[in-house]
C-alpha positions, -999 to +999 in steps of 0.1 A: +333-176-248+355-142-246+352-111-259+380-084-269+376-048-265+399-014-276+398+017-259+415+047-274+424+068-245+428+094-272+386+097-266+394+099-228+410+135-222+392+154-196+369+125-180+367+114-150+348+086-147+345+062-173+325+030-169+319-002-189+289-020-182+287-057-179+251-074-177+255-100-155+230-128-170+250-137-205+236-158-230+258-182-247+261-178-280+269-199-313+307-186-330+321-201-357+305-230-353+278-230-382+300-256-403+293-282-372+260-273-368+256-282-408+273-314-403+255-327-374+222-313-374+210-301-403+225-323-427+213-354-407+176-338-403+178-331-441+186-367-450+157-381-420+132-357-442+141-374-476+119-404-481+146-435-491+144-439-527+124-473-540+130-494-568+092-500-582+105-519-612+087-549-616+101-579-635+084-612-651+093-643-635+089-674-659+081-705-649+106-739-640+108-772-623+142-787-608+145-826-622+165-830-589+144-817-561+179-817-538+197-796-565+182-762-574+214-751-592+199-768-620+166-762-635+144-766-667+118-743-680+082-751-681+060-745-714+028-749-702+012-743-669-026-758-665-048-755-635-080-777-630-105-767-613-125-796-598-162-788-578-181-808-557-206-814-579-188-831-606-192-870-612-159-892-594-151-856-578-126-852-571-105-875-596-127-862-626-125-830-639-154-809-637-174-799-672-185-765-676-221-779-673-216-789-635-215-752-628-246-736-652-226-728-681-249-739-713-240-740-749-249-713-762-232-695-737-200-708-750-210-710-788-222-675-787-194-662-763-220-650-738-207-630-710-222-656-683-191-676-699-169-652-709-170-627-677-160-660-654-126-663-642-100-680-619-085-658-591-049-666-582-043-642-551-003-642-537+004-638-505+036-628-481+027-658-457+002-687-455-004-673-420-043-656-428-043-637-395-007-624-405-004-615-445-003-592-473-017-592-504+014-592-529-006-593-568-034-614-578-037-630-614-074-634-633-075-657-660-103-663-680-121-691-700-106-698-737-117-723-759-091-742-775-091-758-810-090-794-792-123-782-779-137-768-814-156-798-836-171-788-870-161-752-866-181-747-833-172-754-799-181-789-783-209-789-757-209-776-721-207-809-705-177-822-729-156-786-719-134-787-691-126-766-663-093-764-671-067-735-681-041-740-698-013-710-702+013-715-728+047-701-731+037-672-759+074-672-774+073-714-782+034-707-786+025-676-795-012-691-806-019-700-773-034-683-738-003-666-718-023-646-695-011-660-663+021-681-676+043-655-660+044-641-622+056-608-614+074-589-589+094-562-577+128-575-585+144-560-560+132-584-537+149-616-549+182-620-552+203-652-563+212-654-520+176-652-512+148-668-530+111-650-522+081-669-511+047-666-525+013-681-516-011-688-538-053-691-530-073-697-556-113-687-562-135-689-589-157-666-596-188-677-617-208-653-639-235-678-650-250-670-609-227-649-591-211-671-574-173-672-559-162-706-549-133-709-524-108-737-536-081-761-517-050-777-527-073-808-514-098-833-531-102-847-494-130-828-469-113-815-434-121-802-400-119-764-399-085-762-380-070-786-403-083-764-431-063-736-432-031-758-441-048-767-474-059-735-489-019-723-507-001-730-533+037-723-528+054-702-555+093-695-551+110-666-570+147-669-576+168-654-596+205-658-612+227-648-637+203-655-668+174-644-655+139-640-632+120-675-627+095-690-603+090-729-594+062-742-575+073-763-550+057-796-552+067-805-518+047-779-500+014-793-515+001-826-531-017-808-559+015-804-583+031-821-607+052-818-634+050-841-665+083-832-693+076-800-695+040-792-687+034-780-648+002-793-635-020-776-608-049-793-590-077-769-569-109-784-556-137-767-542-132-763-503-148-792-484-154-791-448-165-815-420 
C-alpha cells in the first residue's frame, strides 16, 4: 500500500525544522477493494445463510401393473386395489379369509355402525428402506371398514361371520360409488423422475377397536424363525413417472402376496407368525 502526500512550501517560510512523523507499526488496510470483498465473501456467506428452496408439492400416484414384467415402458392401470387381511384364528388360515367375527366384531356392531366397527382400520405405513434399523417413515395410509352392497341382504348388512376382512378401493373416476380412500399413493413429486423410479415399503397393522388391539401383519401365510422374519414384513411399492402422468406399481416380484387379475390388484397380509 502507498500513500501520496503535498507540501506547499508556501506554509514553510521562516521554519527551520519541519518534521513528518511516520509510526513505525502500520496496519494494512482494505482500498478499493470492497467490490471483491462483495464478490467473495459476502455474497458467498449470503447465499450459505439462505436455506435452499424446497418443492413440498405433493402429487397422487395412481395405481398400474406391467402385462410384461421385462417391459415397464408399457403399463395398464389398475381399477381396483383390495387387501385381505387374514388372522390366525380364522378356519383354513391362511387360505381362507378371515370374517369379521374371528376378531370380536358382532352384528350389531355392523348393523348399527358402532364405533367398535367403525373406528377399526388398516394401517399401511411406507418406508425409505425395508432395512428396520435404517428407515424413515415416508406417509402412512388408514383405511377403514365399508360395507359394500354385495354385503347388504334385505336392506341390512349380512352377519359378522359372513363379512370379510377385506378392503376393497375403487378407482373414484370409473367408480365414483365406491371406497377410494387408499386407491392412490402420494408423494413429493420431485422425487421421481421418468430416469429414476422411487422405492416404497409398505408394513401393514391392524388396529382393532372391538379390544384394542394392533396386530402386526406379513406378506406371509407361513410361520418363520425371527431372523427370517424381517424379510417378510413389506410390501414393495415403485413410483414412476412419465410423460402422462404420476403412477405406482407394486412389484409382484419382491413378495408372493400380489397378484393382479384384468384389472383388479390383489394384496395378501396375514397376521405375523413366529417360530
Amino acid at each position: 500500500m502507498s500513500a501520496k502526500y503535498t507540501l506547499k512550501l508556501s506554509e514553510l517560510t521562516g521554519v527551520t525544522d519541519t518534521f513528518i512523523n511516520i509510526p513505525i507499526n502500520l496496519k494494512p488496510q482494505m482500498v478499493d477493494q470492497s467490490e471483491l470483498v462483495d464478490r467473495k465473501f459476502v455474497s458467498v456467506e449470503v447465499e450459505k445463510a439462505i436455506n435452499p428452496v424446497q418443492d413440498y408439492e405433493k402429487v397422487r400416484f395412481s395405481p398400474i401393473y406391467f402385462p410384461d414384467l421385462n417391459n415397464t415402458s408399457i403399463h395398464k392401470p389398475i381399477t381396483n386395489v383390495t387387501y385381505n387381511v387374514k388372522f390366525l384364528n380364522t378356519t383354513n388360515f391362511p387360505t381362507s379369509s378371515s370374517m369379521y367375527s374371528d376378531i370380536g366384531i358382532v352384528d350389531d356392531d355392523i348393523k348399527f355402525g358402532k364405533k367398535r366397527f367403525e373406528n377399526s382400520f388398516l394401517n399401511l405405513s411406507f418406508y425409505d428402506s425395508d432395512k428396520a434399523t435404517n428407515q424413515r417413515l415416508i406417509s402412512f395410509i388408514n383405511v377403514f371398514p365399508r360395507i359394500s352392497l354385495d354385503e347388504i341382504k334385505n336392506g341390512l348388512p349380512k352377519p359378522a361371520n359372513q363379512i370379510p376382512v377385506t378392503f376393497t378401493l375403487s378407482d373414484p373416476i370409473l367408480n365414483p360409488d365406491g371406497f377410494a380412500e387408499g386407491f392412490y399413493v402420494y408423494n413429493y413429486k420431485d422425487e421421481v423422475t421418468a430416469e429414476l423410479p422411487k422405492e416404497l415399503y409398505m408394513r401393514a397393522t391392524f388396529n382393532n377397536a372391538a379390544n384394542g388391539s394392533v396386530t402386526n401383519m406379513m406378506t406371509d401365510g407361513e410361520p418363520y424363525f425371527i431372523n427370517e422374519l424381517v424379510h417378510k414384513l413389506y410390501t414393495k411399492y415403485i413410483l414412476y413417472r412419465d410423460m402422462t402422468g404420476y403412477f405406482y406399481a407394486i412389484d409382484e416380484t419382491y413378495s408372493d402376496n400380489v397378484s393382479v387379475n384384468g384389472s383388479d390388484l390383489v394384496v395378501n397380509i396375514y397376521e405375523i407368525q413366529a417360530k
